[in-house]
VMD Tcl script that draws the C-alpha trace (Angstrom):
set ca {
  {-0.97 -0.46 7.02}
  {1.54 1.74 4.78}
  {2.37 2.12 1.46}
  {6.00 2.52 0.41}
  {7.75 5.71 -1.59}
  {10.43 7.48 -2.27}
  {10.96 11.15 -2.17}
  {14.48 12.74 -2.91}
  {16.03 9.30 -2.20}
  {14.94 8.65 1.17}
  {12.30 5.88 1.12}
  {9.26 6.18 3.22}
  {6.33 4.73 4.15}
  {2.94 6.64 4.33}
  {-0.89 6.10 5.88}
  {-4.18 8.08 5.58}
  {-4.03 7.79 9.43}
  {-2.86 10.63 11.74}
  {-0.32 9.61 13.46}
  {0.56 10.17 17.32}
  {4.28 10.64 17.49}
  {5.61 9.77 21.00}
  {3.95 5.96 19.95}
  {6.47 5.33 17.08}
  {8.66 3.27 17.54}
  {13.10 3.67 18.09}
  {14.74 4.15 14.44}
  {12.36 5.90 13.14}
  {11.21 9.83 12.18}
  {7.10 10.23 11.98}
  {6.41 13.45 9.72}
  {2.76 14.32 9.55}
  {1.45 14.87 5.93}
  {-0.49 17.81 4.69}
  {-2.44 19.42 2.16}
  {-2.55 23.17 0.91}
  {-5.42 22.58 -1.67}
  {-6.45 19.23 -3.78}
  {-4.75 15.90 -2.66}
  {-4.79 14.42 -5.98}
  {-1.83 17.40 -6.66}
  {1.41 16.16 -4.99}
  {2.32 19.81 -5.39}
  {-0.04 20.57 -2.76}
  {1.24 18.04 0.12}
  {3.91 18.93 2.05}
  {5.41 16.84 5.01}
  {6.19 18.59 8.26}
  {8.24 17.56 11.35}
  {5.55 19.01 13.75}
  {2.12 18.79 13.89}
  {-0.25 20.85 12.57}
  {-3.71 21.83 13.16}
  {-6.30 21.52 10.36}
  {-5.32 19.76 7.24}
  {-3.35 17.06 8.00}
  {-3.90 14.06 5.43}
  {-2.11 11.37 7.44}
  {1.73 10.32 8.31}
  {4.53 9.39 6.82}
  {7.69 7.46 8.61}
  {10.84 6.69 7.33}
  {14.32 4.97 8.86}
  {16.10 8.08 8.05}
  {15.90 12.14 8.95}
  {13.98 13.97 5.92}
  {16.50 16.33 4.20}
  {14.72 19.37 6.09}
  {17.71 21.91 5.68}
  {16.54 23.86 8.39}
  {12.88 24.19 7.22}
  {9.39 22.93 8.79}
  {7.80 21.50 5.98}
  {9.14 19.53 3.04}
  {6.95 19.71 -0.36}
  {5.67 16.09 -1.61}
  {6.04 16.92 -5.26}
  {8.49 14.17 -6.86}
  {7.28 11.67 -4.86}
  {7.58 8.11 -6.16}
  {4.38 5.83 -4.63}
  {4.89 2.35 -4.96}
  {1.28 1.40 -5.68}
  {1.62 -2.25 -6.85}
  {3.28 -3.49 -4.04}
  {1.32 -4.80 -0.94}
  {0.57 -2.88 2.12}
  {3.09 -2.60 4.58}
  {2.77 -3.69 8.29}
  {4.49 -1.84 11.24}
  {6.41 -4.47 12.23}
  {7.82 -5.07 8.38}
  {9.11 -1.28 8.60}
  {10.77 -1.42 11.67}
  {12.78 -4.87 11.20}
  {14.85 -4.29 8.41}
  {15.44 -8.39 7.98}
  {11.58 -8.06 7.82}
  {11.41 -5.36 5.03}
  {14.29 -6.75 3.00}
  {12.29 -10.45 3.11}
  {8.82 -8.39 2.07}
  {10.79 -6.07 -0.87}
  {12.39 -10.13 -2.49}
  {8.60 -11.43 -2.00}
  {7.62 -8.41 -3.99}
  {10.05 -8.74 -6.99}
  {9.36 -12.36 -6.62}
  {5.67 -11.86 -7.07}
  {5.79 -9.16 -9.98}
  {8.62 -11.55 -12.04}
  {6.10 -14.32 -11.59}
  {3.11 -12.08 -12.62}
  {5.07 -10.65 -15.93}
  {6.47 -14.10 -16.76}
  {2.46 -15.93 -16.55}
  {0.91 -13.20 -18.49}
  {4.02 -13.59 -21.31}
  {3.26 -16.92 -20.73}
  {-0.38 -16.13 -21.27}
  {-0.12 -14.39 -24.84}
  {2.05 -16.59 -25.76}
  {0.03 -19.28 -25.34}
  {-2.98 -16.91 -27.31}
  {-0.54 -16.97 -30.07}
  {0.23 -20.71 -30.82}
  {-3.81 -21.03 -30.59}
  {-4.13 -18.62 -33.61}
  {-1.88 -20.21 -35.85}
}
mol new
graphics top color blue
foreach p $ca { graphics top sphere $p radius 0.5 }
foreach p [lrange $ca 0 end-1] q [lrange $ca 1 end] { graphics top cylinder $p $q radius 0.2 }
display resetview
């Protein structure tokens, strides 16, 4: 399962899971994510086009080429994480009918969430008066 982000435009998805590269799937990249110090510190990750030894904290893929500009490793910091969506599966990623279906479910759920708890303190208020 991944979780969706964004970093510098490009969305991505990301696991805890290492990630073994020749068994990802046509259309798209797998960068490996790492750490230089404490996780919690995005300025510590960095995402890298070829494996390392040690560190690594997991994977991230994405549809599109990371804008590597020649370099190895790409720093994490300014990463958006998309924490109250769902997980993602595999298959959602790679099918973009699949993803675009999953991203209206998700804007379908949150409206529906925001409009029940308005709904909700509304409903607190006329029991007040």
């Amino acid at each position: 399962m991944y979780t969706r982000a964004e970093l510098h435009g490009t969305e991505l998805w990301g696991t805890g899971t290492c990630i073994d590269h020749s068994t990802v799937p046509n259309g798209l990249y797998c960068y490996d994510l790492y750490s230089t110090g404490d996780v919690s510190d995005e300025g510590n990750l960095f995402i890298s086009k070829e494996q390392r030894e040690g560190a690594t904290e997991g994977a991230v893929l994405c549809t599109e080429p990371l804008p590597l500009h020649e370099r190895d490793a790409l720093s994490a910091r300014g990463i958006n994480m998309f924490e109250n969506e769902y997980m993602w599966k595999l298959d959602e990623i790679v099918d973009p009918a699949l993803r675009q279906e999953e991203q209206k479910e998700q804007i379908s759920y949150q409206t529906q969430t925001e409009e029940e708890n308005q709904g909700f303190v509304d409903k607190s208020a006329e029991t007040r008066e």
